[in-house]
C-alpha positions as CSV (number, residue, x, y, z in Angstrom):
1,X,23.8,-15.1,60.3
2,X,21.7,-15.7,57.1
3,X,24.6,-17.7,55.6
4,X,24.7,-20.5,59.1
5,X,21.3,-20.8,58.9
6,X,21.1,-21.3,55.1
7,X,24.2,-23.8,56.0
8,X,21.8,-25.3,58.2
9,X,19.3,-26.8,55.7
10,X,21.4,-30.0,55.0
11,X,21.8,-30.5,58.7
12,X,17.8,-30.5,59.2
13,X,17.6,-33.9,56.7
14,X,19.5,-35.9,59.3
15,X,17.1,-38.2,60.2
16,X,13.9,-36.7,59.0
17,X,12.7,-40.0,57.1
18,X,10.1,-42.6,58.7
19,X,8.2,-44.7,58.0
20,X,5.0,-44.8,56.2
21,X,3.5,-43.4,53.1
22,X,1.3,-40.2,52.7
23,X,-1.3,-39.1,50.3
24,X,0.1,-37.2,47.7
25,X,-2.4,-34.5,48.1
26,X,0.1,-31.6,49.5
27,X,-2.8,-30.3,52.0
28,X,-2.9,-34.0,53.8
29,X,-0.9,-33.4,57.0
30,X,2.1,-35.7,57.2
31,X,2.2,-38.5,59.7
32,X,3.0,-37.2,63.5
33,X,6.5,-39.6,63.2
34,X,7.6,-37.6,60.4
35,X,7.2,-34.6,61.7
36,X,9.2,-35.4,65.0
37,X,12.0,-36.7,63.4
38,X,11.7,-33.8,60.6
39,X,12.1,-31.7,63.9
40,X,14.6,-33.7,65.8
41,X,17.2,-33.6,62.6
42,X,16.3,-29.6,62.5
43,X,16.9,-29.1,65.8
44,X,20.1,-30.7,65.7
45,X,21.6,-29.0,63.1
46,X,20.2,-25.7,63.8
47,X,21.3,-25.1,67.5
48,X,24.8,-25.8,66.2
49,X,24.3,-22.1,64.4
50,X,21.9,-20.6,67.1
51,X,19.9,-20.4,70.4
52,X,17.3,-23.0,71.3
53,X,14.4,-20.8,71.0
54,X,15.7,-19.4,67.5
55,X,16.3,-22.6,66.4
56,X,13.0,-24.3,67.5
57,X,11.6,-21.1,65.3
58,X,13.0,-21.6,62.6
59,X,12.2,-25.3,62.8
60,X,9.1,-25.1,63.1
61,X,8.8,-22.6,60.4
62,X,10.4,-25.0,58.2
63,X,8.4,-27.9,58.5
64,X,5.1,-25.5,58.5
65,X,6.3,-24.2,54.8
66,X,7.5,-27.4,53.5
67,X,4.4,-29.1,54.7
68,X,2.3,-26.7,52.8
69,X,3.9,-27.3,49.6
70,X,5.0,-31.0,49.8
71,X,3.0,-34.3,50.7
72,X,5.1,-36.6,53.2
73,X,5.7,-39.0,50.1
74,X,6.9,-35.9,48.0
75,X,9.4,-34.8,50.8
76,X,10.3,-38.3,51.8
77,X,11.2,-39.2,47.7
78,X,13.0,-35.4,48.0
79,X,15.1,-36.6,50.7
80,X,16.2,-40.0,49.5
81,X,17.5,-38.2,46.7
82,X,19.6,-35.7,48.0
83,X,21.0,-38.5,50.8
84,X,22.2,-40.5,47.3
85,X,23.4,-37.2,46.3
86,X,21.1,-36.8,43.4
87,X,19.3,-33.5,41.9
88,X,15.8,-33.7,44.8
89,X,14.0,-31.2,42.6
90,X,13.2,-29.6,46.1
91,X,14.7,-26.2,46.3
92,X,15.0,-26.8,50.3
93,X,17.3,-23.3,50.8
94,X,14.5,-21.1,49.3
95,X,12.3,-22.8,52.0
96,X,14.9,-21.9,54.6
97,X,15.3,-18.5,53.3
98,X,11.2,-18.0,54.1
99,X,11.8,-18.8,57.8
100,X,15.3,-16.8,58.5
């Protein structure tokens, strides 16, 4: 179980980009369009591996720790990267691993 939800972490960056900068102070919230498609990618992915309550849990979790730690600009720089296939420096599965 902790291995498909680990798996699941790639899945969530599915179409979490939008548009629009952020501040790069990490306690800024991010813009309400990122965080709906953050959670529509998640959501995706995740209820591939489990329920719809677990994954909405999980989720949400997700985007509540990475949100903490990251400004939108941060995550949305993070994100390009890894969709070019290049090193993020965003260690995304020890973010899942907090919410499993």
């Amino acid at each position: 179980m902790i291995i498909r939800r680990v798996a699941l972490v790639g899945a969530l960056l599915v179409g979490a980009s939008a548009c629009g900068g952020s501040d790069s102070d990490n306690s800024a919230a991010w813009p309400s369009e990122l965080k709906d498609n953050f959670m529509t990618g998640c959501l995706t992915g995740a209820e591939m591996g489990m329920s719809s309550d677990e994954a909405n849990d999980y989720c949400s979790c997700l985007l509540n720790e990475l949100e903490s730690e990251l400004s939108a600009t941060e995550f949305e720089e993070a994100e390009q990267a890894m969709l070019r296939g290049e090193e993020s420096g965003v260690d995304l599965e020890a973010f899942a691993l907090r919410c499993i």
